[in-house]
C-alpha positions in Angstrom: -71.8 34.5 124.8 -70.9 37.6 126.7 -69.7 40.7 124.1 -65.8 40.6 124.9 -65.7 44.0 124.7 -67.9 44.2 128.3 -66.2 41.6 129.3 -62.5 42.9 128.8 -60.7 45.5 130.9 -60.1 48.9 129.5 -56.7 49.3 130.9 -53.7 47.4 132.6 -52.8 48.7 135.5 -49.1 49.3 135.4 -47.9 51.7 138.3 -48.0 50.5 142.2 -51.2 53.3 143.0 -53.1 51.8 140.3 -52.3 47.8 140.8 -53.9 49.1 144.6 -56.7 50.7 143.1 -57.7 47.6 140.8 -57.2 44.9 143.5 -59.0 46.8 146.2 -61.9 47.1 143.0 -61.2 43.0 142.9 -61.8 42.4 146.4 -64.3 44.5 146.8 -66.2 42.2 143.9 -65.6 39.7 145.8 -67.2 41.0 149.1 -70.3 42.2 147.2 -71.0 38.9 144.9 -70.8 36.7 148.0 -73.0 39.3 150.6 -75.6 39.8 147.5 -75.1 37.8 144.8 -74.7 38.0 140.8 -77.8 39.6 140.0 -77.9 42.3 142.8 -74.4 43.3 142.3 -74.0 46.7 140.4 -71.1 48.7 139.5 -72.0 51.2 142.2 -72.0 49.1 145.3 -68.5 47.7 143.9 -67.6 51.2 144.1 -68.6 52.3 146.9 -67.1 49.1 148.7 -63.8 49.9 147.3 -63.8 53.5 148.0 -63.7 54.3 144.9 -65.8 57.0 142.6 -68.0 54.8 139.9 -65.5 56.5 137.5 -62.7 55.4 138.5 -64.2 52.0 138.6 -65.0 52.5 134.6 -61.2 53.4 134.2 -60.2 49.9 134.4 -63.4 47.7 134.0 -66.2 48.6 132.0 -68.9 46.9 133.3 -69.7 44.4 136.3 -69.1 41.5 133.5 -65.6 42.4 133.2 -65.0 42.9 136.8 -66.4 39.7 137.2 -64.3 38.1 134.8 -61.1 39.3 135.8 -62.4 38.3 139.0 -62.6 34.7 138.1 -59.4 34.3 136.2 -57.7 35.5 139.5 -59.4 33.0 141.2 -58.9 30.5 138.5 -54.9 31.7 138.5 -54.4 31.4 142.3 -55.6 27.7 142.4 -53.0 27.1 139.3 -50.2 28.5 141.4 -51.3 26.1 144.1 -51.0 22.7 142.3 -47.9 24.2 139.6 -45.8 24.2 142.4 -46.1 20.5 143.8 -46.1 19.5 140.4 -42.7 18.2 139.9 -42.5 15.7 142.9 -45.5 13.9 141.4 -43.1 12.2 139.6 -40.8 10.9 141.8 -43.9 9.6 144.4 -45.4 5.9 143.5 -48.4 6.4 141.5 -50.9 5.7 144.8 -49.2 8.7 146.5 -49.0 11.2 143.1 -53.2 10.6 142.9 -53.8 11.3 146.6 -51.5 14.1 146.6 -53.6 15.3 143.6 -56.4 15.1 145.5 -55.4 17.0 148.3 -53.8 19.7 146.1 -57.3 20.1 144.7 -59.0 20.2 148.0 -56.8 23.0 148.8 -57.3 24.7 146.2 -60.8 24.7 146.2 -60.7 25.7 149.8 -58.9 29.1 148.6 -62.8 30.7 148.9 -64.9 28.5 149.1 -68.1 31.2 148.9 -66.5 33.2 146.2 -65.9 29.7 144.5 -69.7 28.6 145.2 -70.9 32.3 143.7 -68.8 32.2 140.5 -69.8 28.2 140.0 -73.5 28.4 140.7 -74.4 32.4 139.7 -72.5 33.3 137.0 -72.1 29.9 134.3 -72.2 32.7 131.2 -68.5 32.5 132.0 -67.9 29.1 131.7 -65.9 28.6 128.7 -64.4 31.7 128.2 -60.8 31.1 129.9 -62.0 31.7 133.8 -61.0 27.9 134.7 -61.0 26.4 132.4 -57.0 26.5 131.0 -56.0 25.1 134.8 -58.1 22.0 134.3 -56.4 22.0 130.9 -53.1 22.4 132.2 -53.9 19.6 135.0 -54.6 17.1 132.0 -51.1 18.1 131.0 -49.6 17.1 133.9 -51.9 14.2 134.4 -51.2 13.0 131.0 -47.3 13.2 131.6 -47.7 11.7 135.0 -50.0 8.3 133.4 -47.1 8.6 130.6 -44.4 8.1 132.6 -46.0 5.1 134.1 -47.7 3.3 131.1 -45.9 0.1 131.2 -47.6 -0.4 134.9 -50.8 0.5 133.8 -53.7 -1.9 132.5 -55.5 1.2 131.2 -53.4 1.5 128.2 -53.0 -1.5 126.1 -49.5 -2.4 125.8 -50.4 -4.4 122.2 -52.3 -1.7 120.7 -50.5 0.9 117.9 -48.6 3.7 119.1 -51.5 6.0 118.0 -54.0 3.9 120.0 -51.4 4.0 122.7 -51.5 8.4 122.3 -55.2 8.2 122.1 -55.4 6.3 125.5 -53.2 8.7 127.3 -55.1 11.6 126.3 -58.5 9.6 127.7 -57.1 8.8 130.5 -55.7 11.7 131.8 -58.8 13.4 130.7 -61.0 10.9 133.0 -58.5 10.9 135.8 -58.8 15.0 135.9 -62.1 15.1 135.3 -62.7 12.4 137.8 -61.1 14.6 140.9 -62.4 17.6 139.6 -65.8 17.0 139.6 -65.9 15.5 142.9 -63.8 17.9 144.9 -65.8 20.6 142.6 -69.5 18.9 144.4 -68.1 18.6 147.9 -66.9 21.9 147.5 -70.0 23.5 146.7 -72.6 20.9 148.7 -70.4 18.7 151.2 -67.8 20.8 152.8 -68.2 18.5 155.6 -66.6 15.4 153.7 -63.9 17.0 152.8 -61.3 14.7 155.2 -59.0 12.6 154.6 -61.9 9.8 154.4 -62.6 11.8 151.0 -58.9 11.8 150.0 -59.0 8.2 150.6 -62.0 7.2 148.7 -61.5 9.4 145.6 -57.8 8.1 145.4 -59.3 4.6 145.4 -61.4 5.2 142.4 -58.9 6.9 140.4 -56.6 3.7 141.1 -59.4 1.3 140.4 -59.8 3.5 136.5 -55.8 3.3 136.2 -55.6 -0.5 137.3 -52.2 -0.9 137.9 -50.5 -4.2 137.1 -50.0 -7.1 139.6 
C-alpha cells in the first residue's frame, strides 16, 4: 500500500494562478504516462512538460505517486459527473431503457481518455483501492440499488415471499451484480475492444443485465 504521505498533495491550490499551475502539472501527467508509461515517468519530465521548475512541481505534489493519484481521482471524478447528471431520468424510463441508458452512460464515460484510462488501469494497479475509482462504482451501486428498488415488485430477482431482510440483502446483490456486470464489460472493451463498442454492444450487454433482473410476465 502506497505511504499516503507520497501519495497526498502538499497544498490545495486556492488562487486562479495556482489552480493553472496544478492543472497544467495534471495534464501534463497525463501527456507523459500515456507517451512513456508508469515506470519511465519521473517528476522532471512532468516538469518540464508543464513548464514548470521541478520545485514548483514539489510545491503541490510530492512525488510522481501523488501526481498520479490526484491524477486518477480526476479522472475517476469526471466520469462521476457524467452518469450523476442522467441519473434522475432513470427513473421515470421503463426498466429496459434505464439499463441501456446505463450502458451508454458508461461507454461514454469510459471514452473520456480512453489511453489515459488504459495507463491508469493496466500500469499503475498499486492504486486500486485507495479512492481513485472506486467511490463512483460505489455510488453507481447506489443508484442501481434505488433504481432495482423502485421496481422490485416487477422483478423475479428478489423474492417477493422472502423476509424484509432477505428482501434488503437481495437488493444490495443485485445492484452489486448489475454494476459490476456493465462495468466490467465496458471496462474490457475499453481497454482491448474499442472496436465493439456500438450500439451492437449496448444491445447485448442490456440483454444480459435483463436476463439477471428477469422481469415478470
Amino acid at each position: 500500500m502506497p505511504n499516503r504521505a507520497r501519495i497526498t498533495p502538499r497544498k490545495q491550490a486556492s488562487q486562479e494562478r495556482s489552480k493553472a499551475t496544478v492543472s497544467a502539472i495534471l495534464r501534463a501527467t497525463a501527456r507523459v504516462l500515456i507517451r512513456d508509461g508508469y515506470d519511465r515517468a519521473s517528476t522532471n519530465k512532468i516538469a518540464a512538460q508543464a513548464g514548470v521548475s521541478v520545485g514548483s512541481l514539489y510545491q503541490y505534489f510530492p512525488s510522481k505517486e501523488a501526481l498520479v493519484t490526484a491524477l486518477a481521482e480526476e479522472h475517476a471524478e469526471e466520469m462521476g459527473q457524467l452518469l450523476r447528471a442522467e441519473a434522475p431520468a432513470l427513473f421515470s424510463q421503463p426498466l429496459e431503457r434505464a439499463v441501456a441508458r446505463v450502458v451508454r452512460l458508461m461507454v461514454e464515460a469510459h471514452a473520456l481518455h480512453p489511453q489515459l484510462h488504459k495507463v491508469l488501469a493496466e500500469e499503475v494497479p498499486r492504486f486500486r483501492g485507495q479512492g481513485t475509482g472506486r467511490s463512483v462504482e460505489e455510488e453507481m451501486v447506489r443508484l442501481a440499488r434505488a433504481v432495482i428498488e423502485a421496481r422490485r415488485h416487477e422483478l423475479s430477482v428478489i423474492d417477493r415471499r422472502a423476509s424484509a431482510r432477505e428482501q434488503e440483502e437481495s437488493l444490495d446483490l443485485a445492484a452489486f451484480v448489475v454494476v459490476t456486470l456493465i462495468e466490467s464489460l465496458t471496462h474490457g472493451a475499453t481497454l482491448h475492444r474499442q472496436d465493439l463498442l456500438g450500439e451492437r454492444f449496448v444491445r447485448e450487454v442490456t440483454r444480459v443485465v435483463m436476463g439477471y433482473l428477469a422481469p415478470r410476465r
